[in-house]
N, C-alpha and C positions, 0 to 999 in steps of 0.2 A: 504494500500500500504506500504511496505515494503522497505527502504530507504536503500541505501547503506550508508558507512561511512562516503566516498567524499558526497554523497548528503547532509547527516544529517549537512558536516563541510558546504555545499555552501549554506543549505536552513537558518545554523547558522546566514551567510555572512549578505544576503536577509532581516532577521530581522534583526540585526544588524546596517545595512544601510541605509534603510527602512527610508522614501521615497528614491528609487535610481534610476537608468539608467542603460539602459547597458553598457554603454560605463563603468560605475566604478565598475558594476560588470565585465567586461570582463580583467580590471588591476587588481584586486585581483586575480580574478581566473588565470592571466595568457592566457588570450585568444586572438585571434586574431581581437577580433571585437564584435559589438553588435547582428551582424545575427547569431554569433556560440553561445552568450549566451541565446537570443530568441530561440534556437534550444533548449537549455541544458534546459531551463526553463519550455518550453512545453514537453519536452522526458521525463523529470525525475523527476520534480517537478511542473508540471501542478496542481493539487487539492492543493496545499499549498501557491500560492500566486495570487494576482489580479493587476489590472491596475486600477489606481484611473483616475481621469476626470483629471487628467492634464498626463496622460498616464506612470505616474510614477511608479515602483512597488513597491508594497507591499504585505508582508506575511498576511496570512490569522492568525485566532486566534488561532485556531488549529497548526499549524506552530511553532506559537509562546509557543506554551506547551510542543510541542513535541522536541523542542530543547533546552528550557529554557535557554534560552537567554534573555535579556534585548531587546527591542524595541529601535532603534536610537532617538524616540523622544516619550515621555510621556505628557500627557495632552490631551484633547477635544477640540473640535469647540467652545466650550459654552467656559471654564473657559481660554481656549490658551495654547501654548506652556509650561510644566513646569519643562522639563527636557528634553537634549539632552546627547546622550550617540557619539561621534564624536572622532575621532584621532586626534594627539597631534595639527597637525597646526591647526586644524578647530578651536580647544580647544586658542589656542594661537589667532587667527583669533580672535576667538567669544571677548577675553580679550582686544584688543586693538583698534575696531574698532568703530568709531563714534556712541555713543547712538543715542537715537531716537529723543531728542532733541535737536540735534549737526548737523550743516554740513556732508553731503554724503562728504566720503573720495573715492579717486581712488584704482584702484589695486595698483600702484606705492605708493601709500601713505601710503598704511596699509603695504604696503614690507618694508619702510623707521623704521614704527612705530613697525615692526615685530623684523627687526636686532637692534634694539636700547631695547627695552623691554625687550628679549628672548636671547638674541646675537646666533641668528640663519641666515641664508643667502639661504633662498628658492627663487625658482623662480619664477618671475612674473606669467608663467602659472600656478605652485603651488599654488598659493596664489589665481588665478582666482580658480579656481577648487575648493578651499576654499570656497570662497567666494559664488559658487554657490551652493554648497552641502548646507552650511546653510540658504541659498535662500529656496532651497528646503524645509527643516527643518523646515520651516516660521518663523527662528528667526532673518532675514536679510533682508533688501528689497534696493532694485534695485533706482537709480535715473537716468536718462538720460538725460545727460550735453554734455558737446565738446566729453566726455569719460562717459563711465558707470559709476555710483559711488556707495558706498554701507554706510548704515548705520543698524544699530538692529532696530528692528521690535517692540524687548521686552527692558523692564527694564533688565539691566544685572543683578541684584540680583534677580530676579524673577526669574532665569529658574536655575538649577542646572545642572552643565557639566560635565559628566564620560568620561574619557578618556581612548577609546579603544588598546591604543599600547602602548609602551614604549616608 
C-alpha cells in the first residue's frame, strides 16, 4: 500500500504517540473528534496500526520502519519502560512529579511545582492531559484520594526522555 504524504506525516504522528487515543490524535491532526480519526485510521492507515487490550493505539512494526521515526516509548514487558520520547510539558511533567517512593501529588500540585521549576503557566486541563499521556506511557500511575493523584511508576533516572517539540 502506497501512503500519501499527509498519511506517511499522521502514520509519523501514531508512532510517535504511541500508546494514544483518538481524542490526541484528533488535536494534532486538527480534527473534529475521535469518530473522524477512527475513520482516517481505518480508510488510510488500517495495515499499519492495532488496538492493544487496553484499546489504545498502536503502530505496527512495519509502521515503524516505514516512517522511521522513534516509538513514544522504548522498553519491554520483561525489563519496563526505558525510554519515553513525549513533548515538552509531559517532558517537564515527567521532571517534577512525585517519585515512586513519595506521596501521589494532584493535578493542582504538579501545576504549583510546574510554574515554580519551569516558570511556565499551563492549565490545569494541560497538565491532566499530561499527566494521563504518561499514564498511558506506564511511566505514571494513578492514586485515588478526595482527587486523583499521580506519582512515576519508574525510577526517574531509569527511563530517558526525548523531547518531541520545541
Amino acid at each position: 500500500m502506497t501512503l500519501s504524504e499527509e498519511a506517511q506525516d499522521r502514520l509519523a504522528d501514531v508512532v510517535e504517540l504511541q500508546p494514544t487515543k483518538n481524542g490526541e490524535l484528533a488535536d494534532r491532526w486538527g480534527m473534529d473528534g475521535g469518530s473522524e480519526v477512527h475513520g482516517y485510521l481505518e480508510d488510510e492507515l488500517g495495515e499499519y496500526y492495532y488496538r492493544d487490550d487496553d484499546s489504545l493505539i498502536r503502530a505496527t512494526e512495519e509502521a515503524a520502519e516505514l516512517v522511521d521515526v522513534e516509538p513514544g516509548v522504548t522498553g519491554d514487558a520483561e525489563s519496563g519502560v526505558d525510554g519515553i520520547r513525549v513533548p515538552r510539558l509531559q517532558a517537564q511533567v515527567f521532571e517534577v512529579l512525585a517519585g515512586p517512593e513519595e506521596r501521589s501529588q494532584s493535578v493542582v500540585a504538579t501545576l504549583h511545582d510546574l510554574r515554580e521549576a519551569f516558570d511556565v503557566d499551563p492549565s490545569t486541563d494541560d497538565v491532566r492531559a499530561a499527566l494521563n499521556a504518561l499514564r498511558r506511557k506506564d511511566v505514571v500511575e494513578v492514586e485515588y484520594r478526595t482527587v486523583p493523584t499521580y506519582r512515576l511508576r519508574v525510577d526517574r533516572d531509569s527511563v530517558s526522555v526525548s523531547v518531541t517539540d520545541g
